[in-house]
VONUNU-55072 format. One line per 4 residues: number of its first residue (from 1); their letters; for each residue x, y, z of N, C-alpha, C, O, CB. Coordinates in steps of 0.1 Angstrom, whole numbers. Glycine has a CB too. Example, Ala and Ser with C-alpha at 12.3 -4.5 7.8 and 13.67 -1.06 7.14 Angstrom:
<rs>
1> AS> 132,-57,78,123,-45,78,132,-33,78,142,-33,85,113,-45,90 | 128,-22,71,137,-11,71,129,0,79,134,11,80,141,-6,57
</rs>
This chain:
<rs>
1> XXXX> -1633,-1949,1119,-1635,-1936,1124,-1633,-1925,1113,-1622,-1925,1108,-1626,-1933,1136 | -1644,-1915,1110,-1641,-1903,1102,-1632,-1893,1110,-1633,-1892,1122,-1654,-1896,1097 | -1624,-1886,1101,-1614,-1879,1104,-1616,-1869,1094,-1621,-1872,1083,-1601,-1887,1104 | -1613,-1853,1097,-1612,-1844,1087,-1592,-1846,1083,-1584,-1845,1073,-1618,-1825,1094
5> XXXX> -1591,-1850,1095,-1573,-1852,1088,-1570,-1863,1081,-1558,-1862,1078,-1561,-1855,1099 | -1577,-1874,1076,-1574,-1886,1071,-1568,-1882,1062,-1570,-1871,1056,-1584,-1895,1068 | -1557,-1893,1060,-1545,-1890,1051,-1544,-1906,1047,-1547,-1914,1055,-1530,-1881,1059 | -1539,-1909,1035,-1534,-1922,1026,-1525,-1924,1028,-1520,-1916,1037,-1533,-1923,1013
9> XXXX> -1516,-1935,1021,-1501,-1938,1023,-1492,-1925,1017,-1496,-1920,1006,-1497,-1954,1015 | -1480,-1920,1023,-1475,-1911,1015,-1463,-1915,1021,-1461,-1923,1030,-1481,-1897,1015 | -1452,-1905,1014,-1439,-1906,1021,-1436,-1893,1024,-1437,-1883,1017,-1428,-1914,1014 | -1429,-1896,1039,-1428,-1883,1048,-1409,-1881,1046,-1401,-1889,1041,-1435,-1887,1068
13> XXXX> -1407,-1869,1052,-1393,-1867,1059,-1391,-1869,1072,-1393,-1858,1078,-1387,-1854,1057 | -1389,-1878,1079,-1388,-1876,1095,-1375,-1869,1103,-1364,-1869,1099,-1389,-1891,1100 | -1380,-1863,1113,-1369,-1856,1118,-1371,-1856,1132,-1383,-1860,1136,-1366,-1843,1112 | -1362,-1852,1143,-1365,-1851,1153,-1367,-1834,1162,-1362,-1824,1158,-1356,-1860,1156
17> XXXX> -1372,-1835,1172,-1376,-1823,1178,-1369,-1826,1191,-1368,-1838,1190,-1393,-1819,1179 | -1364,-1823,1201,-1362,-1835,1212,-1357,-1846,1210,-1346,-1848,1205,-1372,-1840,1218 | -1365,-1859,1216,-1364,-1871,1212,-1378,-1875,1204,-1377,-1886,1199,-1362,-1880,1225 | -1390,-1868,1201,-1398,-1871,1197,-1398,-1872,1182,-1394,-1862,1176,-1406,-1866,1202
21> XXXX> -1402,-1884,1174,-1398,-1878,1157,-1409,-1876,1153,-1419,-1881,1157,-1390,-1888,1145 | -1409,-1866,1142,-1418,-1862,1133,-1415,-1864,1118,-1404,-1866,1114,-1421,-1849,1135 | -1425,-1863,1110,-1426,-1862,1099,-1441,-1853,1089,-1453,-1850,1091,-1425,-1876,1097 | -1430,-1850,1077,-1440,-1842,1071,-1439,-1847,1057,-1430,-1855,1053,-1438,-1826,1073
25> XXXX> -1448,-1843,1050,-1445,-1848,1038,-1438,-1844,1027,-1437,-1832,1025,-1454,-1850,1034 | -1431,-1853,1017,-1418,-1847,1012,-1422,-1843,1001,-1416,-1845,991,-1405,-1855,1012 | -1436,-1836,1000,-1440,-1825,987,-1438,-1809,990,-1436,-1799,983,-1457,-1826,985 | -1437,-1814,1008,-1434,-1796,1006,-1417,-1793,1014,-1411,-1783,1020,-1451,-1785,1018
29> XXXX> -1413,-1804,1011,-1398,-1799,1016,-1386,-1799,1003,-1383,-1809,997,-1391,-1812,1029 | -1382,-1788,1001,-1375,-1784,990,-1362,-1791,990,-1358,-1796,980,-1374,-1771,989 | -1355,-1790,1003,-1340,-1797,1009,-1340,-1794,1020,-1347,-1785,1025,-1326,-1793,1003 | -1329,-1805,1026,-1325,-1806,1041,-1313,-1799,1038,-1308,-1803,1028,-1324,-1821,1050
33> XXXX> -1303,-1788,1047,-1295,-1779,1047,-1292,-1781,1059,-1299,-1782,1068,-1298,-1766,1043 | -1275,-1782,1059,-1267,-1781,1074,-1270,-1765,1080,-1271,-1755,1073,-1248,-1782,1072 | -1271,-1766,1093,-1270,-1754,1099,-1264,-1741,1095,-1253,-1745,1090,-1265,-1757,1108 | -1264,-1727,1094,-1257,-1718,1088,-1262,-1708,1093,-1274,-1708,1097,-1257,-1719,1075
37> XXXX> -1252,-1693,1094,-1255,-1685,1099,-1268,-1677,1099,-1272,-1674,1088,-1247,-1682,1096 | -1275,-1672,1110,-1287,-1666,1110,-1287,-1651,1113,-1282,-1647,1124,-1296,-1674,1119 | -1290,-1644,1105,-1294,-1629,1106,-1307,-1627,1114,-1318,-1630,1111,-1297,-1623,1092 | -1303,-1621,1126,-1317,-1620,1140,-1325,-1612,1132,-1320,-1611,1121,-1314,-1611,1157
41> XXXX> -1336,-1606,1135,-1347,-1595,1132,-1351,-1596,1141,-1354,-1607,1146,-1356,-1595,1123 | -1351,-1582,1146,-1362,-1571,1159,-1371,-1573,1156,-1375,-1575,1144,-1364,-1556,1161 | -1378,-1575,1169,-1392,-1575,1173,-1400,-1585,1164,-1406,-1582,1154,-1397,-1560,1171 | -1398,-1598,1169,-1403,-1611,1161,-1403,-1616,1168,-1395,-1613,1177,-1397,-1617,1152
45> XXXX> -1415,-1629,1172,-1415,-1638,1180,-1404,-1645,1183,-1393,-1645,1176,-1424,-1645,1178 | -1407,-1651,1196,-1390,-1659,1201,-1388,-1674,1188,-1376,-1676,1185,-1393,-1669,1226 | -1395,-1681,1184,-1395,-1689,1173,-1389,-1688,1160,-1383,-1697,1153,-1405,-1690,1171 | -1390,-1680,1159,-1386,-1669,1144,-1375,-1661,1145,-1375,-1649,1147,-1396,-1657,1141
49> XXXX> -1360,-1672,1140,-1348,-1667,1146,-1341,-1653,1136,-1333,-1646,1142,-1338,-1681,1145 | -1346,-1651,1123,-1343,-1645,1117,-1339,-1650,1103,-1340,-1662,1099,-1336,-1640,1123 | -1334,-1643,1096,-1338,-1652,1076,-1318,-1655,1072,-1307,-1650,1075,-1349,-1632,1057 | -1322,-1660,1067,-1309,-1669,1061,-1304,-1670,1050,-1295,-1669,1058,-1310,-1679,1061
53> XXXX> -1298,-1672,1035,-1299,-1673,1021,-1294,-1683,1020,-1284,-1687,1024,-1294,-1664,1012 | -1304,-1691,1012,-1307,-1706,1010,-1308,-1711,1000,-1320,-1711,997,-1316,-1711,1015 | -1298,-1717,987,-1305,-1718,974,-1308,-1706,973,-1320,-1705,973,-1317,-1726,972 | -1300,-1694,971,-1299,-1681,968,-1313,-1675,969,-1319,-1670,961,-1293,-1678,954
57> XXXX> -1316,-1677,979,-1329,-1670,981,-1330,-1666,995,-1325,-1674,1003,-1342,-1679,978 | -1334,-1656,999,-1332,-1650,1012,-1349,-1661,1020,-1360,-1661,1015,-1332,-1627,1009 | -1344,-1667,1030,-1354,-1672,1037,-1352,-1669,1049,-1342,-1667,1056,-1355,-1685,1035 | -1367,-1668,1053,-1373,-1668,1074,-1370,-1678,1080,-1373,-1688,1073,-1391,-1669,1079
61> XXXX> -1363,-1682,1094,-1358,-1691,1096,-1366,-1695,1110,-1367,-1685,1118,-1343,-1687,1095 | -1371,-1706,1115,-1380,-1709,1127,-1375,-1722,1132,-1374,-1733,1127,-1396,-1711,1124 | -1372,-1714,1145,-1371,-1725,1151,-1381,-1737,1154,-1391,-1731,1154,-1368,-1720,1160 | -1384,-1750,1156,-1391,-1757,1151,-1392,-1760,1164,-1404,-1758,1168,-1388,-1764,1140
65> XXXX> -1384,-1765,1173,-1386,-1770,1188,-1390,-1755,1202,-1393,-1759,1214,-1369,-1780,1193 | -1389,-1741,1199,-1395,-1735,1201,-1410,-1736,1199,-1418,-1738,1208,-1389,-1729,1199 | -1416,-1734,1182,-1429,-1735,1183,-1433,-1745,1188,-1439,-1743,1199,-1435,-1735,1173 | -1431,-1756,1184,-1434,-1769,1192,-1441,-1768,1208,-1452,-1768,1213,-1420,-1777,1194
69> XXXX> -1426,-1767,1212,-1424,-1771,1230,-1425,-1761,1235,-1432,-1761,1245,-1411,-1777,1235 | -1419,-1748,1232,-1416,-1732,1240,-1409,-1737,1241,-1417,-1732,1233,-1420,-1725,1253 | -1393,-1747,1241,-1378,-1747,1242,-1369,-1740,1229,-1369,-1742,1217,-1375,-1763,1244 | -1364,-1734,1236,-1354,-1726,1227,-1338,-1743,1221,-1332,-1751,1229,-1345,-1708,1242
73> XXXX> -1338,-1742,1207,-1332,-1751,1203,-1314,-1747,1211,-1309,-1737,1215,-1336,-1751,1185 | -1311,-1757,1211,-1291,-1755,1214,-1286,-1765,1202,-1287,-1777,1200,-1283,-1763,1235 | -1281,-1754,1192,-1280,-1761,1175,-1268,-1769,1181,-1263,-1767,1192,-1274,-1748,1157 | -1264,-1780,1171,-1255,-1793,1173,-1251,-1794,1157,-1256,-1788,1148,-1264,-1808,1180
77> XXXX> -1238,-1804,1159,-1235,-1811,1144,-1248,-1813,1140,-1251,-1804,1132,-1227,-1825,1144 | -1257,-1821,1142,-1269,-1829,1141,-1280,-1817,1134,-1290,-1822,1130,-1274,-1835,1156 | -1279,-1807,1134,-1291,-1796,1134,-1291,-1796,1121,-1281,-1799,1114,-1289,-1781,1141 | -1305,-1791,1114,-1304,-1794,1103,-1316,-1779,1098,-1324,-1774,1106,-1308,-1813,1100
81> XXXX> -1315,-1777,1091,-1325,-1769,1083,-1334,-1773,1076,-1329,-1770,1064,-1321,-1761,1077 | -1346,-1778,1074,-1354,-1779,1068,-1360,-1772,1058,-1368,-1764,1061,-1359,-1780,1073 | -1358,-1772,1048,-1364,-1761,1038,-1378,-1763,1032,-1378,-1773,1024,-1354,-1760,1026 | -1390,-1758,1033,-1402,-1761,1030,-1413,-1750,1022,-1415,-1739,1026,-1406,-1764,1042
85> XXXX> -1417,-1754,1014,-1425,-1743,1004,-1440,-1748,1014,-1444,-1759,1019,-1426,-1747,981 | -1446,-1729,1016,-1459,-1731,1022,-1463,-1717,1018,-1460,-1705,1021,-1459,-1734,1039 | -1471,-1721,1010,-1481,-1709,1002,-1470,-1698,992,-1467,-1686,991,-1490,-1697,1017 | -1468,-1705,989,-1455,-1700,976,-1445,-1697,980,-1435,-1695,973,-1457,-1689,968
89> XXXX> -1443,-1693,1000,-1430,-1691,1003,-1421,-1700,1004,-1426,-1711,1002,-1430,-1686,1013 | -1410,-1700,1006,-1400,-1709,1013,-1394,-1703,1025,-1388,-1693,1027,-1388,-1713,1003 | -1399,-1713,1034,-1392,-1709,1049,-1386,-1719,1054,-1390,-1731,1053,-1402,-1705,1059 | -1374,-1716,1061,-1367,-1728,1066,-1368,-1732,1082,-1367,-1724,1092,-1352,-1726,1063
93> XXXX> -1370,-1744,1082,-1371,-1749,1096,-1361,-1760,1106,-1358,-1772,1103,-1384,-1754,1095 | -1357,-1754,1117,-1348,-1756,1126,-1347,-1770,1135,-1348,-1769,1147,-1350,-1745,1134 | -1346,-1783,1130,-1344,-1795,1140,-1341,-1800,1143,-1334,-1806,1135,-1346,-1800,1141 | -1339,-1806,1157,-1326,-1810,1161,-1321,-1823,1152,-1310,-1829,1156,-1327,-1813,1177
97> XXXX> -1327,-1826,1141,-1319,-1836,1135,-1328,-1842,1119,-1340,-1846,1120,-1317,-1848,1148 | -1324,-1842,1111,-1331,-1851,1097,-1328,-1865,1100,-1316,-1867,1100,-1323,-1848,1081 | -1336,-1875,1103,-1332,-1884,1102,-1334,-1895,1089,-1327,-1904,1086,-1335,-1887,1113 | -1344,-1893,1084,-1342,-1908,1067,-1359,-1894,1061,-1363,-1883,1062,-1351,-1942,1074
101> XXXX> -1362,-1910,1052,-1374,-1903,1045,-1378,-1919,1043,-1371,-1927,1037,-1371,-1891,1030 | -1391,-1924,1048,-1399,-1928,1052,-1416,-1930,1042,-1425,-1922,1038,-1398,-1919,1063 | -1416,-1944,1039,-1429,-1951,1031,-1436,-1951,1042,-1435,-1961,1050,-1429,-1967,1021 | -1445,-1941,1044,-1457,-1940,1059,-1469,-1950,1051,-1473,-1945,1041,-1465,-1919,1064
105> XXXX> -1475,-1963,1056,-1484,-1970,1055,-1498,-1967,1063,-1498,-1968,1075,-1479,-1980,1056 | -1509,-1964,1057,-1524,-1958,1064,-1525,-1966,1073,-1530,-1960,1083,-1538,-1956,1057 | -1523,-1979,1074,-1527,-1989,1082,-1515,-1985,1097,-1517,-1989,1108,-1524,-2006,1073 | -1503,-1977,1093,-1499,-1973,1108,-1501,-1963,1112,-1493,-1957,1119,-1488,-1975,1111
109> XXXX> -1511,-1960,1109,-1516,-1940,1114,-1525,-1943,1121,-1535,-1949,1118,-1523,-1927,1103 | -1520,-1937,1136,-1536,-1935,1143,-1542,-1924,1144,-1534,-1915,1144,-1537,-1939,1157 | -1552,-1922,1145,-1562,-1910,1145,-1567,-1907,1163,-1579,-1910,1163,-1576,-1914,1134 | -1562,-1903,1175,-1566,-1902,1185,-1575,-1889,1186,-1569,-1879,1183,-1556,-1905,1192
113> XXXX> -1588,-1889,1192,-1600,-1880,1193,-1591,-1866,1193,-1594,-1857,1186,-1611,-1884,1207 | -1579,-1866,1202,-1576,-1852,1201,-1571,-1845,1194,-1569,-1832,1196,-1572,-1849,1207 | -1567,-1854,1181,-1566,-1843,1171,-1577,-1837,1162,-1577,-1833,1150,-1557,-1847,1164 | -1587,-1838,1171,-1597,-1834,1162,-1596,-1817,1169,-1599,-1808,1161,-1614,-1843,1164
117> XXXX> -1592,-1813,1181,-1594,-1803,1186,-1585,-1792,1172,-1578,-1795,1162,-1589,-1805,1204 | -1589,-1779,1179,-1586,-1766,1170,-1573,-1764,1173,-1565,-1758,1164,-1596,-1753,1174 | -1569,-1768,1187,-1557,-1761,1189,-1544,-1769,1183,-1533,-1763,1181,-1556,-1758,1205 | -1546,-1782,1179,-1535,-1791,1171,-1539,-1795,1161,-1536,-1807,1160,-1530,-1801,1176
121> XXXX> -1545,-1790,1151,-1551,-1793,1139,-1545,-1796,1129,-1549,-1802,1119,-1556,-1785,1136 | -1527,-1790,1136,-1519,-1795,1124,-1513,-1807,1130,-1501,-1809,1129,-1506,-1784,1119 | -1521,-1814,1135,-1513,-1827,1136,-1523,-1837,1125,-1535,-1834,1125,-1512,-1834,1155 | -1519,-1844,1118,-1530,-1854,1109,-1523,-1871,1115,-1524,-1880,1106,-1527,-1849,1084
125> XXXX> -1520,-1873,1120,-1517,-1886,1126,-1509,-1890,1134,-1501,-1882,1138,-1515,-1892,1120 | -1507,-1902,1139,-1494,-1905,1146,-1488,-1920,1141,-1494,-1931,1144,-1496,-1904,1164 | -1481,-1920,1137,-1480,-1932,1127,-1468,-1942,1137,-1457,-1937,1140,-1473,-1927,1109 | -1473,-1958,1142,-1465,-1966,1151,-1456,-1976,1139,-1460,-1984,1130,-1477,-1976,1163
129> XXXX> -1445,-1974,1142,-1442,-1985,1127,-1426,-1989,1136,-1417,-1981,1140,-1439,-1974,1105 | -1428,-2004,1137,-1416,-2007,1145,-1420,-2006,1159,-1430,-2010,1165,-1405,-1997,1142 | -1408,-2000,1163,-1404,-1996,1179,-1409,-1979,1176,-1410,-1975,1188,-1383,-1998,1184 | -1411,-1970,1166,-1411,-1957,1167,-1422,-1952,1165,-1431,-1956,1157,-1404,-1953,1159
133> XXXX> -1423,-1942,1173,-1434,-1936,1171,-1434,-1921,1163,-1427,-1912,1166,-1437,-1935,1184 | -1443,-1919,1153,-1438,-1906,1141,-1451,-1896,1143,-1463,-1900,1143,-1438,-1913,1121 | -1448,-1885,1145,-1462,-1878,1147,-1459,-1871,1138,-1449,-1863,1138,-1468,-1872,1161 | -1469,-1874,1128,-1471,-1867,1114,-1474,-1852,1115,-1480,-1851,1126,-1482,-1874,1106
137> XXXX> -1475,-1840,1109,-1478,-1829,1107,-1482,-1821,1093,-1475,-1823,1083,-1470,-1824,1112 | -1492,-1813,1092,-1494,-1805,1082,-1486,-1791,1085,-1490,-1782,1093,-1510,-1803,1081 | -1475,-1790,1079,-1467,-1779,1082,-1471,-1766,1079,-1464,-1757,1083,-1457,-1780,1076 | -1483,-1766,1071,-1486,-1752,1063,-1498,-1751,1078,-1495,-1741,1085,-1494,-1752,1040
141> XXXX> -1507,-1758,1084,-1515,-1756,1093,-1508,-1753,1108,-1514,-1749,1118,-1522,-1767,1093 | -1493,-1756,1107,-1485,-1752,1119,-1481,-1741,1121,-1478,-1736,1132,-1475,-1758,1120 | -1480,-1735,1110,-1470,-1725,1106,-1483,-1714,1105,-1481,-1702,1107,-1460,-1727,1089 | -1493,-1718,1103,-1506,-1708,1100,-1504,-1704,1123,-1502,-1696,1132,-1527,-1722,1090
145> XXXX> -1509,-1718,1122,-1514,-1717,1141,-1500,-1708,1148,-1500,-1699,1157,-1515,-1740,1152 | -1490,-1712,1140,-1479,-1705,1152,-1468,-1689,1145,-1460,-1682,1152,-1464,-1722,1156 | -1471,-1687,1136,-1463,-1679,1126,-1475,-1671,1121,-1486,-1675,1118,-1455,-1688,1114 | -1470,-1660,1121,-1477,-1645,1108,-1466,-1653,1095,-1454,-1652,1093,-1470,-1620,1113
149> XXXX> -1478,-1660,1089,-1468,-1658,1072,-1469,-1643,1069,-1458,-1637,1067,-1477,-1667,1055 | -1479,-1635,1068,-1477,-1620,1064,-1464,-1616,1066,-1457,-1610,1058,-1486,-1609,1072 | -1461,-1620,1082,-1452,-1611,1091,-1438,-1620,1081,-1429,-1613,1079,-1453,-1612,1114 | -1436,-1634,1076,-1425,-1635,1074,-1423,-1630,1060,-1414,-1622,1057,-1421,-1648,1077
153> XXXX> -1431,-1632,1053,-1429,-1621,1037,-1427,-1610,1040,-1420,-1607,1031,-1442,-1618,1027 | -1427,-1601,1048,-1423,-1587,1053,-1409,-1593,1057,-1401,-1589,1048,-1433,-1580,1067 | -1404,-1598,1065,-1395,-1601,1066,-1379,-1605,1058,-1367,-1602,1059,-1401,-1606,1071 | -1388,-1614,1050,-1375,-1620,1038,-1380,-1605,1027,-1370,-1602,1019,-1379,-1644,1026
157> XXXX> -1388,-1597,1025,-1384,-1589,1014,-1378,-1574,1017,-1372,-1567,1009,-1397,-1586,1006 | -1381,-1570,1037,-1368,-1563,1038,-1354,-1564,1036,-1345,-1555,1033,-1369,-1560,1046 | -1353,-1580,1040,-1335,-1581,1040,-1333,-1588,1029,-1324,-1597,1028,-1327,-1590,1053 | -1344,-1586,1016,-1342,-1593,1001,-1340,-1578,996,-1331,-1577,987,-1357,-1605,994
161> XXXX> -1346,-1566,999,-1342,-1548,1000,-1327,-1546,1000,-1320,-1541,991,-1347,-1540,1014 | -1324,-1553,1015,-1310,-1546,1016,-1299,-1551,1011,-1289,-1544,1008,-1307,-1544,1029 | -1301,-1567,1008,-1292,-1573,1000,-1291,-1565,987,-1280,-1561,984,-1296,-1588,998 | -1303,-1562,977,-1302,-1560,965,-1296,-1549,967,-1285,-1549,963,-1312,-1561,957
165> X> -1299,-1537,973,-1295,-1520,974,-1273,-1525,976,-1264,-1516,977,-1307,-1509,996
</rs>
């Protein structure tokens, strides 16, 4: 079956959202970071908890099981920050857990008709390996569908303003 998502063997970071795990690929995750204090910002979607300094860099912080699900995360020991470069930014992302990092084999990716649709475009597979099931993602196509990158560069360079002042 042709696929515009077809993807090769690669290795992912898997993490969890819920109970469901995911993975993305570990080209665009910079580091996994324990939980740490978040600076809110007005008037921002409910996803978009507010920016953080991370690896001395002031980053946008998203909740990850909000975009997802609409569930607002309840952080735990377990919560982890994702750190991920997408279009030269670094934005950090909120999950209920990091769990390993993962040799994804093509032969366990399935391609089911619906991710061909527009509205989950950032999904490129679902990979069965074991007992687990991994639903792969293009993070920069998630973050496009569910996030103003504009709006988060506005964001990390006002409170990258007030830090420096």
């Amino acid at each position: 079956m042709q696929n515009q998502n077809h993807i090769t063997d690669y290795k992912a970071v898997i993490f969890k959202v819920g109970e469901e795990e995911y993975g993305v690929h570990i080209n665009q995750v910079i580091s996994i970071e324990r939980m740490q204090e978040i600076t809110p910002y007005p008037n921002r979607p409910a996803h978009v908890l507010g920016v953080t300094v991370l690896r001395e860099v002031v980053t946008p912080v998203i909740d990850l099981r909000s975009a997802l699900r609409g569930e607002a995360l309840i952080p735990s020991d377990s919560s982890r920050i994702i750190l991920v470069l997408v279009e030269d930014k670094q934005i950090g992302l909120i999950v209920d857990a990091a769990t390993d990092v993962l040799d994804i084999m093509i032969d366990t990716i399935q391609h089911p008709n619906l991710l061909d649709s527009k509205e989950i475009s950032y999904l490129k597979g679902i990979s069965k390996m074991d007992d687990r099931l991994i639903i792969l993602l293009d993070i920069e196509k998630l973050l496009e569908k569910t996030t103003n990158l504009d709006e988060l560069k506005e964001i990390k360079e006002t409170f990258q303003d007030r830090c420096d002042s």
